[in-house]
C-alpha atoms as an extended CHARMM CRD file, in Angstrom:
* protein
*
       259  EXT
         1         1  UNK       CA            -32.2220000000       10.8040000000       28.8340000000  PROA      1               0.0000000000
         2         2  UNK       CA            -28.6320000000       11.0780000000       27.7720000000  PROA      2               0.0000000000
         3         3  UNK       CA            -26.5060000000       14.2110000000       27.5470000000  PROA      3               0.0000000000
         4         4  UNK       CA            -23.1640000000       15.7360000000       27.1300000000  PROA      4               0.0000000000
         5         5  UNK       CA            -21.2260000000       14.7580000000       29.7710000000  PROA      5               0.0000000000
         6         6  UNK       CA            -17.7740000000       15.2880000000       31.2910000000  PROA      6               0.0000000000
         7         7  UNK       CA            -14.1330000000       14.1300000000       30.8020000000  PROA      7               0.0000000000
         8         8  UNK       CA            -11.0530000000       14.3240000000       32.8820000000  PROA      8               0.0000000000
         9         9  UNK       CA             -8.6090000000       12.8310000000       30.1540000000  PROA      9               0.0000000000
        10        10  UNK       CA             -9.1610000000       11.7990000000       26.9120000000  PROA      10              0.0000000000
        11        11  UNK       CA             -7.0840000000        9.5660000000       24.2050000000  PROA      11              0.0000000000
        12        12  UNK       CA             -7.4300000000        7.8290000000       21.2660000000  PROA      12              0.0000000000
        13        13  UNK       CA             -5.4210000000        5.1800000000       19.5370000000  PROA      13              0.0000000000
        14        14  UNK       CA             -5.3410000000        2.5760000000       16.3780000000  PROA      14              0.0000000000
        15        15  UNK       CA             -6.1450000000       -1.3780000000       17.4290000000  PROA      15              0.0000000000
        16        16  UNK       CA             -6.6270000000       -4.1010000000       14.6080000000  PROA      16              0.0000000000
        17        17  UNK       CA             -8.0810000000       -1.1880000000       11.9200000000  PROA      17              0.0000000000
        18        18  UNK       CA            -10.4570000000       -0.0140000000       14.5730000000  PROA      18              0.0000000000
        19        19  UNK       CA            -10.2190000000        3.7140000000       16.0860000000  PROA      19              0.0000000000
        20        20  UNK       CA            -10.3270000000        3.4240000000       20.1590000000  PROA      20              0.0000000000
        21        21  UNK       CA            -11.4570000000        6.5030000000       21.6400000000  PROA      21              0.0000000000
        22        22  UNK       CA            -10.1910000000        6.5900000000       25.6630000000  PROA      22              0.0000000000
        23        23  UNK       CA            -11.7880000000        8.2980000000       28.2630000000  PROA      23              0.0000000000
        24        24  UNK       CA            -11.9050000000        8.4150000000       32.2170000000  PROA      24              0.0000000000
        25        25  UNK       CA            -13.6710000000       11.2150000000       34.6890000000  PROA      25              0.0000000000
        26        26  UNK       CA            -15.8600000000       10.4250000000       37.7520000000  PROA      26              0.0000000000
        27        27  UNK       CA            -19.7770000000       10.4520000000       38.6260000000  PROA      27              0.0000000000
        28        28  UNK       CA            -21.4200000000       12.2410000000       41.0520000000  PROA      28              0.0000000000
        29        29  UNK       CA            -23.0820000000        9.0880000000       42.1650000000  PROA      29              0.0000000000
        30        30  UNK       CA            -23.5250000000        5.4900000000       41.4220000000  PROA      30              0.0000000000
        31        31  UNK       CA            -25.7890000000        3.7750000000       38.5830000000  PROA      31              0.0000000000
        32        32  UNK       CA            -24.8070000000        6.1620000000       35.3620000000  PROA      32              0.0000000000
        33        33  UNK       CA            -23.6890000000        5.1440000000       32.1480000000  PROA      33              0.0000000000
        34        34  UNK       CA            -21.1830000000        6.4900000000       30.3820000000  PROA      34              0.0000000000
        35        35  UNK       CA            -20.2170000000        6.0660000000       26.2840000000  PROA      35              0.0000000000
        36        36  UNK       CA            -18.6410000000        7.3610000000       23.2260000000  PROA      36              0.0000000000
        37        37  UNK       CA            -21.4490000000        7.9720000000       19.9760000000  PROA      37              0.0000000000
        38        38  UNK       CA            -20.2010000000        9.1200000000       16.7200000000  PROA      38              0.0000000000
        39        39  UNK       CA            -21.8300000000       13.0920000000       14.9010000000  PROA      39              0.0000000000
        40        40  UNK       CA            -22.8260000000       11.3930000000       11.7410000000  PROA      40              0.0000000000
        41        41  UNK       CA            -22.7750000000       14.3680000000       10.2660000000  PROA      41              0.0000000000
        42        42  UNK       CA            -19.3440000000       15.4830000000       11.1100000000  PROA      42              0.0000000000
        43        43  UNK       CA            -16.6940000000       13.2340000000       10.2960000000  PROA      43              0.0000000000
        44        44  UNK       CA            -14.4250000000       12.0240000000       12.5960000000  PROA      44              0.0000000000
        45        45  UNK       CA            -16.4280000000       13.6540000000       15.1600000000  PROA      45              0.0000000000
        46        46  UNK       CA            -17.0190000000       11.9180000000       18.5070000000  PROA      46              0.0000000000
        47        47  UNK       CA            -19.3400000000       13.0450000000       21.5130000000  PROA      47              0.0000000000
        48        48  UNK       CA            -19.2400000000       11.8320000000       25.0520000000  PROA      48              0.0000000000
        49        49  UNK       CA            -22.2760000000       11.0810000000       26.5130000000  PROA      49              0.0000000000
        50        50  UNK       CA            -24.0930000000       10.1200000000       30.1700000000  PROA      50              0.0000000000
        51        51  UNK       CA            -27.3570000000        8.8370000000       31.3970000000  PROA      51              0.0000000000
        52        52  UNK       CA            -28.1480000000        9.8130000000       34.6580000000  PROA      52              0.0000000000
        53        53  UNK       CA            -29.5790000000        7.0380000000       37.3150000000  PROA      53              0.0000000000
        54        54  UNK       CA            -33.3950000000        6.6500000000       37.4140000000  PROA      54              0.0000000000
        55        55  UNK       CA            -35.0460000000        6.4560000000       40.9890000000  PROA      55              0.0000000000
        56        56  UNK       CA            -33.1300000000        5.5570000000       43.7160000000  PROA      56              0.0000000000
        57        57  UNK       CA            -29.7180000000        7.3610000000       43.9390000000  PROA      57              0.0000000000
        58        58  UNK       CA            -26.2840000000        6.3600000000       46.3180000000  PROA      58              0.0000000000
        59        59  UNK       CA            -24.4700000000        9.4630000000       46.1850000000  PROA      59              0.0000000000
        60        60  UNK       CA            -21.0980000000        8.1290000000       45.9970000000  PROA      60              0.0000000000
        61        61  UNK       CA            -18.7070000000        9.2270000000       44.0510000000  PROA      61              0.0000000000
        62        62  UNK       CA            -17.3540000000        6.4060000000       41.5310000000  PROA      62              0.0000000000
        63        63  UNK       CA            -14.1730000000        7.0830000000       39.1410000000  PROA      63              0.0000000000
        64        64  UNK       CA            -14.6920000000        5.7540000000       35.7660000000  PROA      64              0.0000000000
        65        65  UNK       CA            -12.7570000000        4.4310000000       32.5970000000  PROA      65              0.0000000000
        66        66  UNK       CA            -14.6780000000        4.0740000000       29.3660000000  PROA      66              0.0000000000
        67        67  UNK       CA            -13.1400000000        2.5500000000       26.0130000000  PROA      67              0.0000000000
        68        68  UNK       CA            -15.2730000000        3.0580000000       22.6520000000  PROA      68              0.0000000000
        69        69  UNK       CA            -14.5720000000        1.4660000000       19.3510000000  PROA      69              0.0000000000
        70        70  UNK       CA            -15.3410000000        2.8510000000       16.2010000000  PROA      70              0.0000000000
        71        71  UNK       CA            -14.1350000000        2.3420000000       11.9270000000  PROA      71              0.0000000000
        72        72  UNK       CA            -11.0070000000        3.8600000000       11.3890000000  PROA      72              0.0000000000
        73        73  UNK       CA            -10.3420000000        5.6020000000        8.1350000000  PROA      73              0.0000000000
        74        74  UNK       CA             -6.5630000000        6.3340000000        9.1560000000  PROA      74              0.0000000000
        75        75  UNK       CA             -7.0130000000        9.8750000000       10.0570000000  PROA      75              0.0000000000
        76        76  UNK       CA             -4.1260000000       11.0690000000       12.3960000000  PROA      76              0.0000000000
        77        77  UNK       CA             -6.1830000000       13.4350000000       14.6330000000  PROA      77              0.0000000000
        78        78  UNK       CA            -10.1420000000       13.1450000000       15.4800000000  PROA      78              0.0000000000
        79        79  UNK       CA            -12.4400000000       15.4850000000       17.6020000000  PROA      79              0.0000000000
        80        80  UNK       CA            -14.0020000000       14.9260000000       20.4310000000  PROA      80              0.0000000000
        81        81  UNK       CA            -16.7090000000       16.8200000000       22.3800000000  PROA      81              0.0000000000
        82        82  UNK       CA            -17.8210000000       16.9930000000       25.7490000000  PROA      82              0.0000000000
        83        83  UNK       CA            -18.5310000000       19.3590000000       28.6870000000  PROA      83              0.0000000000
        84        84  UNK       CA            -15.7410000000       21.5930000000       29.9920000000  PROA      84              0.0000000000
        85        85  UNK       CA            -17.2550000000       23.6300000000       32.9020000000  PROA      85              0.0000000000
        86        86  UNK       CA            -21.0790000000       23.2110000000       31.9210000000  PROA      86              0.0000000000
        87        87  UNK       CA            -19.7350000000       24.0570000000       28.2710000000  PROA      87              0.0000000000
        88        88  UNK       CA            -19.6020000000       22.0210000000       25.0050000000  PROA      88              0.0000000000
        89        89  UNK       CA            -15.8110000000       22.2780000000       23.7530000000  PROA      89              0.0000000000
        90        90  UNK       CA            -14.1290000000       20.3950000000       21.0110000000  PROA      90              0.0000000000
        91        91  UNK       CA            -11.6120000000       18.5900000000       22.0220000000  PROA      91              0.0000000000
        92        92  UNK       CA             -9.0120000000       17.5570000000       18.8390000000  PROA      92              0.0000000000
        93        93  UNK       CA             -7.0210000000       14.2050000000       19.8920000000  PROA      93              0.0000000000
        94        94  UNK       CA             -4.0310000000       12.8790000000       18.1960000000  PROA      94              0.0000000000
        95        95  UNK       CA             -4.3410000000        9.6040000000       17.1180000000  PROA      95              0.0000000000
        96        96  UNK       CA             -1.3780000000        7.0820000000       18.0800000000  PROA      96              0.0000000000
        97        97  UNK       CA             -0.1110000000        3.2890000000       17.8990000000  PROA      97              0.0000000000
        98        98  UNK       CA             -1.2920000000        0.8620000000       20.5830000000  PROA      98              0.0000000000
        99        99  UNK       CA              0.9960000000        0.2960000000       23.0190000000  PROA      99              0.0000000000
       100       100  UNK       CA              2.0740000000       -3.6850000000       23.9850000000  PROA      100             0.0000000000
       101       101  UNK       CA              0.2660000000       -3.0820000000       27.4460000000  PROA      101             0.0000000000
       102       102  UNK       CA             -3.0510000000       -1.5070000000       25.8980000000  PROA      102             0.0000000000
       103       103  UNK       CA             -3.1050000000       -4.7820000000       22.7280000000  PROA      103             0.0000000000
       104       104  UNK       CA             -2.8950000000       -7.3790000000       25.2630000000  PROA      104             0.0000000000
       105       105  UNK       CA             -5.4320000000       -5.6910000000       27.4470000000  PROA      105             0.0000000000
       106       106  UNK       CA             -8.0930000000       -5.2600000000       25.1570000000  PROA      106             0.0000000000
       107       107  UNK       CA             -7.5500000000       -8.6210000000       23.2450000000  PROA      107             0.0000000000
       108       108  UNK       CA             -7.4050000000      -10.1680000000       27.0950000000  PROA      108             0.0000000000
       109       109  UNK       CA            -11.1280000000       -9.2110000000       27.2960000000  PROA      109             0.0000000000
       110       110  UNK       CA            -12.2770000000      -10.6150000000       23.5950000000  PROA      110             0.0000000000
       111       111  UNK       CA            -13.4380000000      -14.1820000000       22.3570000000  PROA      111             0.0000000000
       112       112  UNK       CA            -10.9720000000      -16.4030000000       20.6790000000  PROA      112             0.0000000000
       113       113  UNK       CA            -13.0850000000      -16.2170000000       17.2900000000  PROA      113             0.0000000000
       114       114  UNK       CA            -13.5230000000      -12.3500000000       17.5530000000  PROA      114             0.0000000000
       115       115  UNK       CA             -9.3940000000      -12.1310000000       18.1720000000  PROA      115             0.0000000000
       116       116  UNK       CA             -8.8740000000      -14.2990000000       14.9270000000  PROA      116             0.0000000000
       117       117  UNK       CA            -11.1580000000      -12.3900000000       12.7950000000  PROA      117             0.0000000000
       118       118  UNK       CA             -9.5080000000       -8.6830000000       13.8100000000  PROA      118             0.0000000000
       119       119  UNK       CA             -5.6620000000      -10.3880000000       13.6130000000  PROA      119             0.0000000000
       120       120  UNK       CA             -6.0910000000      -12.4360000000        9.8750000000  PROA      120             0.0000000000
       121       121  UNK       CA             -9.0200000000      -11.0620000000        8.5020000000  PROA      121             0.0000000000
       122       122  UNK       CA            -10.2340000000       -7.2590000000        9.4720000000  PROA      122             0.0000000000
       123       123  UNK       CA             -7.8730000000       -5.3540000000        6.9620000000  PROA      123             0.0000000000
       124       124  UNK       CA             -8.3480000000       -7.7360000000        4.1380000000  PROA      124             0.0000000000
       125       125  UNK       CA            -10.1980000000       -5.7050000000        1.4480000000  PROA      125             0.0000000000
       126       126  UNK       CA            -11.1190000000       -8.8320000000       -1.0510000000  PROA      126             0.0000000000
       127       127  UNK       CA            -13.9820000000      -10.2010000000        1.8950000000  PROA      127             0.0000000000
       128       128  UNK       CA            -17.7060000000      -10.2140000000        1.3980000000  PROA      128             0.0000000000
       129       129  UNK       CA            -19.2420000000       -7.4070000000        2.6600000000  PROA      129             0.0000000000
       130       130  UNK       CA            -22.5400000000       -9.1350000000        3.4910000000  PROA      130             0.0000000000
       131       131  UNK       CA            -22.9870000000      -10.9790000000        6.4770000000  PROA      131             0.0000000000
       132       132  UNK       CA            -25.7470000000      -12.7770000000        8.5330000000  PROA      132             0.0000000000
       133       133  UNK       CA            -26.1370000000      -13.3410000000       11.8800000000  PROA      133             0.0000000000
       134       134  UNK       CA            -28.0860000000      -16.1440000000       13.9240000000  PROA      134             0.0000000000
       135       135  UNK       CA            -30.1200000000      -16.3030000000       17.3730000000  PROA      135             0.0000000000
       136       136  UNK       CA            -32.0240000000      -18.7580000000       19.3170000000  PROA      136             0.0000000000
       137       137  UNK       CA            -32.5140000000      -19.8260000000       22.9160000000  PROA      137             0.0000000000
       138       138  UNK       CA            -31.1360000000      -22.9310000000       24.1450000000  PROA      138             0.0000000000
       139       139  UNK       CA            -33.0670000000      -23.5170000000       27.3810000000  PROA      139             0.0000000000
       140       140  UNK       CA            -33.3170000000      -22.1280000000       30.6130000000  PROA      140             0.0000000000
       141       141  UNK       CA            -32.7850000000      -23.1190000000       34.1910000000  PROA      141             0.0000000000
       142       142  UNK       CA            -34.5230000000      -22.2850000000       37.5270000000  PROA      142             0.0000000000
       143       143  UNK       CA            -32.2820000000      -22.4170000000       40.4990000000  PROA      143             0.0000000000
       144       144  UNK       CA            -34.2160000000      -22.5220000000       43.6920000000  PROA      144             0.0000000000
       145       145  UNK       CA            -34.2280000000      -19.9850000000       47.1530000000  PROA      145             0.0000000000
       146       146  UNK       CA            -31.8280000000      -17.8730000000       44.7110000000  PROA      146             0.0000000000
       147       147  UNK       CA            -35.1070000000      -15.2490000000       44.2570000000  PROA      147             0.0000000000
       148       148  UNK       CA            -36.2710000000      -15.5020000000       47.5860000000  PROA      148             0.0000000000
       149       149  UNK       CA            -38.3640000000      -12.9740000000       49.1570000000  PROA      149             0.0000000000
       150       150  UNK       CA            -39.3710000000      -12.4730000000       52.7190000000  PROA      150             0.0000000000
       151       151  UNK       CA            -43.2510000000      -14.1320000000       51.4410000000  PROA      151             0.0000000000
       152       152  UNK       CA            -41.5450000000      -16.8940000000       49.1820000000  PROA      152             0.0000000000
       153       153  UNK       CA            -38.4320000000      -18.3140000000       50.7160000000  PROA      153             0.0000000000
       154       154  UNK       CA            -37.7280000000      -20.9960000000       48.0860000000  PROA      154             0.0000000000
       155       155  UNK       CA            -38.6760000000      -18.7990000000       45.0870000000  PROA      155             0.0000000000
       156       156  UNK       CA            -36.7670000000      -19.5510000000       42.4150000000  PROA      156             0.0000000000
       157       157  UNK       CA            -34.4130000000      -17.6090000000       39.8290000000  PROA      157             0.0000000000
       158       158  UNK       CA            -34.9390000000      -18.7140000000       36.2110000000  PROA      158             0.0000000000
       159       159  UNK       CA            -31.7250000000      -18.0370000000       34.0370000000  PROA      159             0.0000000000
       160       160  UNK       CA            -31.9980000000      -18.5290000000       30.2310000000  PROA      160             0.0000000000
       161       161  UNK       CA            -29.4930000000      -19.4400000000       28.0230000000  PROA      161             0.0000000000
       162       162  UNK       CA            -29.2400000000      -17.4070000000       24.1710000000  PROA      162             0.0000000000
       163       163  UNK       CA            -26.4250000000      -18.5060000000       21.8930000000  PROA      163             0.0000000000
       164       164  UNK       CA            -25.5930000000      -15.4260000000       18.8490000000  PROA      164             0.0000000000
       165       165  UNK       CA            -23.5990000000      -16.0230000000       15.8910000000  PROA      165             0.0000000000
       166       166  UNK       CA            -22.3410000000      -13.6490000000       13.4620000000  PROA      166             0.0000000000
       167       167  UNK       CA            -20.6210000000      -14.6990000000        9.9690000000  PROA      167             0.0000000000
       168       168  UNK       CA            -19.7040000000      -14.0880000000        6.6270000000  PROA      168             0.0000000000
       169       169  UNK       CA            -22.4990000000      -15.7930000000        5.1740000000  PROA      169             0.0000000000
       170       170  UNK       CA            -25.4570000000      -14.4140000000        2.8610000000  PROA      170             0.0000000000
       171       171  UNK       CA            -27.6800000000      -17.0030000000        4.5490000000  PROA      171             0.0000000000
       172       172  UNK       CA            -28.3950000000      -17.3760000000        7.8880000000  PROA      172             0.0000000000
       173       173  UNK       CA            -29.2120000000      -21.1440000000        7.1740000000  PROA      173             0.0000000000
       174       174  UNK       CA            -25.6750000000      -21.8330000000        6.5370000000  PROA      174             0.0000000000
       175       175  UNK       CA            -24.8430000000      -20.6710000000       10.2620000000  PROA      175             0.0000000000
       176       176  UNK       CA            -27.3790000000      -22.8080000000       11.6080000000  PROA      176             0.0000000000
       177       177  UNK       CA            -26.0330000000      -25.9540000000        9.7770000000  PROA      177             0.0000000000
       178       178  UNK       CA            -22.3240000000      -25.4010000000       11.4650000000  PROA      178             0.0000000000
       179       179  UNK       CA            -24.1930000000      -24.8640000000       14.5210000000  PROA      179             0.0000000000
       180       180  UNK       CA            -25.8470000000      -27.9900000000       14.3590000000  PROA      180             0.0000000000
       181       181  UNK       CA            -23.1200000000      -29.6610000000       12.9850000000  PROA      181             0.0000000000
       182       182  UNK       CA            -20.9400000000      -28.2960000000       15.8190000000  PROA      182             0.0000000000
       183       183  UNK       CA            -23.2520000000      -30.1980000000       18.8980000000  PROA      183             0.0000000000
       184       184  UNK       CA            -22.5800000000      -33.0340000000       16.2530000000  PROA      184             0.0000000000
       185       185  UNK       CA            -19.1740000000      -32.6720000000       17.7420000000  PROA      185             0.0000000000
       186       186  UNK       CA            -17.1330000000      -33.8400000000       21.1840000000  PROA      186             0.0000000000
       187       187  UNK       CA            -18.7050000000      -31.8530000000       24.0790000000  PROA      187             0.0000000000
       188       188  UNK       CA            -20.7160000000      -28.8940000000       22.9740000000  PROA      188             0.0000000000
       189       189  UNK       CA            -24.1280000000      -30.6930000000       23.8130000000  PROA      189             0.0000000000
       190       190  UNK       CA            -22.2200000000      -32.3120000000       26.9210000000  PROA      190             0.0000000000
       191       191  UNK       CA            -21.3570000000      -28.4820000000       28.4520000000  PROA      191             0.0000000000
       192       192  UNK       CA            -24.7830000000      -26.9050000000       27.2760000000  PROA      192             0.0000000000
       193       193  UNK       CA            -26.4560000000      -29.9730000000       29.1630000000  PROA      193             0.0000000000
       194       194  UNK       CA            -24.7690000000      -29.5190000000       32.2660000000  PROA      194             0.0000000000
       195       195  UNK       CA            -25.0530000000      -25.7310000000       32.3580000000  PROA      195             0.0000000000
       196       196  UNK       CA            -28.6490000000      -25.7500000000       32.3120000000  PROA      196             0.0000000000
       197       197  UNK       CA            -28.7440000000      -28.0920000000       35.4760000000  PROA      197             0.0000000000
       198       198  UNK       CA            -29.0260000000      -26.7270000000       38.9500000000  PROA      198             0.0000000000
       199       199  UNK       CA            -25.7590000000      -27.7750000000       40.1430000000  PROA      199             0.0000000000
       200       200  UNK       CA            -24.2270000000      -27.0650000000       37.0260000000  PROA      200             0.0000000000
       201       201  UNK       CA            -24.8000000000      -23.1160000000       36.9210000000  PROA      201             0.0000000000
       202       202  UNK       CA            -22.6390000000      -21.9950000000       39.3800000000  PROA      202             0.0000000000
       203       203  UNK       CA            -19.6320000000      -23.0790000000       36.8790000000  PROA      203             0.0000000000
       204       204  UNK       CA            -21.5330000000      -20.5120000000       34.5630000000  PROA      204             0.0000000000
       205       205  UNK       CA            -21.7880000000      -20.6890000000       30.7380000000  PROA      205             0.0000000000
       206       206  UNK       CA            -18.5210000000      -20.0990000000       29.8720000000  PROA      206             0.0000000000
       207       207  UNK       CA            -17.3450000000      -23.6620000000       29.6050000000  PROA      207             0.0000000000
       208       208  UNK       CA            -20.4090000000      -24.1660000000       26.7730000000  PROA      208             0.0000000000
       209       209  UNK       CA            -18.9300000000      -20.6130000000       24.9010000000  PROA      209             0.0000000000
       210       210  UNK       CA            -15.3310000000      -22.0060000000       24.3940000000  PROA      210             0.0000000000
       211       211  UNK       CA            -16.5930000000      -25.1920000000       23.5580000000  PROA      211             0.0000000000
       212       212  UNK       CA            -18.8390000000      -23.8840000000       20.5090000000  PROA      212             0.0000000000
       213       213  UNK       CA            -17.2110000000      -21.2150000000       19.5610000000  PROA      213             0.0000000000
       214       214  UNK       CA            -14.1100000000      -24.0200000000       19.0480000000  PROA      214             0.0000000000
       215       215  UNK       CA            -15.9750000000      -26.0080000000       17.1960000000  PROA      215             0.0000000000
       216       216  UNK       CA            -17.2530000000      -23.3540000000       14.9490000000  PROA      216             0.0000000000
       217       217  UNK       CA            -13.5880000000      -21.4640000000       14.4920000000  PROA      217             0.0000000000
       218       218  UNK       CA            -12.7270000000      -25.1070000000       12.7130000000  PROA      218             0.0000000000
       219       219  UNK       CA            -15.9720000000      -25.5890000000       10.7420000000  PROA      219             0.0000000000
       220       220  UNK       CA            -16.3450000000      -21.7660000000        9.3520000000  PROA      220             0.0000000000
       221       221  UNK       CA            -12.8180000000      -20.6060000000        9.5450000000  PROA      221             0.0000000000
       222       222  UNK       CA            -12.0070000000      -17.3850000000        8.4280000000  PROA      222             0.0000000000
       223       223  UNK       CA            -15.7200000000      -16.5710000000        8.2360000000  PROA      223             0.0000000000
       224       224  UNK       CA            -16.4480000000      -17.0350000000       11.6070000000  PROA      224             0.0000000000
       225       225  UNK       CA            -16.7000000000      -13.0970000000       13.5920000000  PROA      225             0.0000000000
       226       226  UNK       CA            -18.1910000000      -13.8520000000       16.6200000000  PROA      226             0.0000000000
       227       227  UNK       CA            -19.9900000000      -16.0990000000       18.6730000000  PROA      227             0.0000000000
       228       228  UNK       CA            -22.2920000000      -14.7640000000       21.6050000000  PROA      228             0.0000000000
       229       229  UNK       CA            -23.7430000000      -16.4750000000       24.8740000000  PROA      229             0.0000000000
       230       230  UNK       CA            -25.8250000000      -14.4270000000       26.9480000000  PROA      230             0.0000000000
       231       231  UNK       CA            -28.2100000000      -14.8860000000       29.7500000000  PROA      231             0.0000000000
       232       232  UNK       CA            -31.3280000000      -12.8950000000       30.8650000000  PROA      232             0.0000000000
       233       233  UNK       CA            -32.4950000000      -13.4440000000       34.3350000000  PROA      233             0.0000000000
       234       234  UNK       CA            -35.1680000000      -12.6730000000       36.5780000000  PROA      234             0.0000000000
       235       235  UNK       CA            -36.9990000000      -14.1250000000       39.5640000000  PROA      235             0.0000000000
       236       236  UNK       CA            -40.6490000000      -16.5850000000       39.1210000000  PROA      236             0.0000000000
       237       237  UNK       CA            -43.5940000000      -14.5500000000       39.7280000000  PROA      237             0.0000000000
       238       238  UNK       CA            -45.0680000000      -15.5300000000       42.9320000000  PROA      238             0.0000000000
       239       239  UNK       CA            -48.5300000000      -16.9580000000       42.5110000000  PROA      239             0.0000000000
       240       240  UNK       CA            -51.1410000000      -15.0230000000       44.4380000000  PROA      240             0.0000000000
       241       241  UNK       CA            -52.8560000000      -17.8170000000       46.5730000000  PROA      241             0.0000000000
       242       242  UNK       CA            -56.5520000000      -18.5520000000       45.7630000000  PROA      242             0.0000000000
       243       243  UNK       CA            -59.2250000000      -16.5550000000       47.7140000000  PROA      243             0.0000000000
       244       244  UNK       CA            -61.3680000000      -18.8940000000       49.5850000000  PROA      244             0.0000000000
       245       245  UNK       CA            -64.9320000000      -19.5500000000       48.5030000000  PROA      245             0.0000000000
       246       246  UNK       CA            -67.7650000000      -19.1110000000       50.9900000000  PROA      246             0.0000000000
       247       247  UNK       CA            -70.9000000000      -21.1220000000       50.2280000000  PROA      247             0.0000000000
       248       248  UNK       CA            -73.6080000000      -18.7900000000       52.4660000000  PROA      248             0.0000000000
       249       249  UNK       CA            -76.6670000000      -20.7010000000       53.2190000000  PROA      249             0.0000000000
       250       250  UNK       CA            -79.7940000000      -18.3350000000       52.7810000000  PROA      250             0.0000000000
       251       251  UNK       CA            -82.1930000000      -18.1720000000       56.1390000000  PROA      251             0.0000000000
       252       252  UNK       CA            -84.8210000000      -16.7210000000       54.3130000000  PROA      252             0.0000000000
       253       253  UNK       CA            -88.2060000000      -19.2450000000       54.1580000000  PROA      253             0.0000000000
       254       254  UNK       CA            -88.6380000000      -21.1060000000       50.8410000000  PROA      254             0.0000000000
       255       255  UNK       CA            -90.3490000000      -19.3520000000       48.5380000000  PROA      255             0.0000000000
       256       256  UNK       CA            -94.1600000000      -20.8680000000       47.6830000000  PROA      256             0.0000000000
       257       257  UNK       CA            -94.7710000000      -23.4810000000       44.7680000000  PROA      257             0.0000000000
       258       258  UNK       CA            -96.1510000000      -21.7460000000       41.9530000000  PROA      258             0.0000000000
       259       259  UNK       CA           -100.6010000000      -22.4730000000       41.7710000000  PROA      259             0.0000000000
């Protein structure tokens, strides 16, 4: 259940026509999560919020730093709220440039197409609003003794593969045709087949992102946002082994023929 939680410093800044709200603090204990939401019905109105860990709980105490991203309007001062000695308070934050160090952090962390879309593309006004976005699954792969248990040794971990597209199109069809197009092209089928191998997991799917998301930068362009590929895991259910069948042989006397 999230609630109001606490901040040591807060700050807030402009980045590629997007409002960056800053914050940092420390939890009690490890496993929370920590984010900025926007009050809908206050503009330019920000909360901070926490979810506590469920079941088991390390109490160590773990400093954080949190970054949220929100549409800017160009206001020069917004509000934030959050807990200042087990008390909401609002919290008004000047809003400021981006420093050199703070652009080529955040842009250090983002895809290539997602870069290219805020640099050329995020302030220009004449853009279709609409959009579509795409998902599938490409495949999975089971990598064996990596979900072992003390009962199941060689149990194995099964990893699969989803690839998400988002674009300026009004039909999701035309995404899938540049996405088919693009394993058309060089390597993209050549990375996704050797990341879902075995021995080819441990290089992990990011070879297979850059190589698609490449390919789709030169067929889309400027319509291109961003291209997503995640991975959901979890260990093979262990079979329960079958219970034996005992065939009891009755000692009773045969019953008499029917007269």
């Amino acid at each position: 259940m999230s609630k109001l939680g606490q901040l040591d410093r807060i700050d807030a800044f402009e980045f590629a026509h997007h409002l960056c709200l800053q914050g940092s603090g420390t939890n009690p204990s490890l496993g929370w999560t920590n984010w900025f939401s926007a009050i809908e019905s206050m503009p330019n109105t920000y909360e901070f919020l926490q979810e506590p860990p469920v079941g088991t709980v390390l109490p160590v105490a773990m400093p954080f730093q949190i970054t949220g991203a929100f549409a800017s309007n160009g206001v020069k001062e917004v509000v934030v709220r959050h807990l200042v000695k087990g008390k909401p308070i609002d919290v008004r934050v000047a809003v400021r440039p981006i420093s050199r160090l703070e652009e080529e952090a955040i842009t250090s962390l983002m895809p290539s197409s997602v870069r290219a879309y805020l640099r050329y593309k995020a302030a220009d006004r004449t853009l279709p609003r609409d959009g579509a976005s795409f998902s599938m699954r490409l495949g999975s792969v089971d990598i064996p003794f990596a979900g072992s248990t003390w009962n199941d040794p060689p149990r194995a971990l099964r990893h699969v593969l989803h690839l998400g597209v988002d674009a300026l199109w009004s039909s999701v069809a035309e995404i899938e045709r540049a996405i088919l197009d693009a394993f058309r092209r060089g390597m993209v089928a050549a990375h996704l087949e050797t990341v879902l191998t075995p021995t080819g997991w441990p290089y992990g799917p990011q070879p297979f992102h850059d190589a698609i998301e490449a390919c789709l930068q030169a067929i889309l362009r400027e319509r291109l946002v961003s291209v997503r590929v995640t991975t959901t895991s979890h260990c093979l259910e262990v079979e329960p082994p079958l219970a034996p069948v005992h065939y009891l042989r009755s000692m009773s006397p045969p019953l008499p023929a029917p007269v």
